[in-house]
N, C-alpha and C positions, 0 to 999 in steps of 0.2 A: 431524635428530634423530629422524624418525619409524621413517627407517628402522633405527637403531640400537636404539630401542625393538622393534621388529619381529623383529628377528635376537637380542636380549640376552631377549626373552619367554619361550623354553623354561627360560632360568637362574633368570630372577629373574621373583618378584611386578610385573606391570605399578604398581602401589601403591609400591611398593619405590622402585621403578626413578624413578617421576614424582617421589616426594618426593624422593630423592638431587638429581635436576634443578632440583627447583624448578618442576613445572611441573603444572596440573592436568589429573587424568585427565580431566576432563570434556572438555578443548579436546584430548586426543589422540582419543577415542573420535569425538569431531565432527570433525574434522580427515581420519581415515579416510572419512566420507561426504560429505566435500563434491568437489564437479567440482573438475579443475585449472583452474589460474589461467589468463587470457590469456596470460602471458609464458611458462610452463609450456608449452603448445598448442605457443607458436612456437619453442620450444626443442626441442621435438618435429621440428617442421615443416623446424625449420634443422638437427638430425641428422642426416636423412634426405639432404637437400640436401649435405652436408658429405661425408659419406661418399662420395655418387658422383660427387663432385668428386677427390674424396681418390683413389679407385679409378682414376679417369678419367689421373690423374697418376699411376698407379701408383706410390702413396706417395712419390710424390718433393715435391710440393708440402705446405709447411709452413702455417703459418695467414698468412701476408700475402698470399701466393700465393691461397691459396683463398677469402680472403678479396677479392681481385681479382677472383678469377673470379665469387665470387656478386653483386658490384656491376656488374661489364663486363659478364660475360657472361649473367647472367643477370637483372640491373636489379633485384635484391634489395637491401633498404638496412639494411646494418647492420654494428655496429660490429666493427672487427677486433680488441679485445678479448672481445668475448663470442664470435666466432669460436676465438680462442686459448683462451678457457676449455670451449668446448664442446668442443674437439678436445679435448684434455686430457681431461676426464670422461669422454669416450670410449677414452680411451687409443689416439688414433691418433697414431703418430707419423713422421718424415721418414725416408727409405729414403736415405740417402746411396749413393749410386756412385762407383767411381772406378775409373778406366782406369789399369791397369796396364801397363806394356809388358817 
């Protein structure tokens, strides 16, 4: 939602915008200054990871795939749903091939 406030700020009154929501300005303006969450961090952390997994496959491995590889191969533990949602946010997606003759 922050982010939508952020991007919709040049159109509309921040005031505007949080009453339509439902939502007070006070916890967006705090919201702005505080650190990211723990899970935020490793969201981060599992991007980074994701991606040169994802390259390393040159886009051929989808999220169960890569998700294989951050448990085998690199002893990272985590669920292959939040893998599929993180690729997805990222918009990475499977490079299908196929051998024509």
């Amino acid at each position: 939602m922050s982010q939508l406030l952020e991007t919709e700020k040049a159109n509309y009154s921040m005031r505007m915008m949080c009453r339509a929501l439902g939502v007070a300005r006070s916890s967006v303006y705090e919201r702005r200054s505080r650190l990211p969450s723990k899970r935020e961090q490793q969201d981060r952390s599992l991007t980074t990871r994701i991606k040169v997994v994802h390259r390393a496959s040159e886009g051929v491995y989808g999220s169960p795939r890569v998700h294989e590889e951050l448990r085998q191969g690199q002893g990272i533990r985590v669920a292959r749903k939040r893998v599929d949602r993180l690729m997805r946010e990222m918009g990475l997606e499977v490079v299908t091939r196929r051998d024509f003759e």
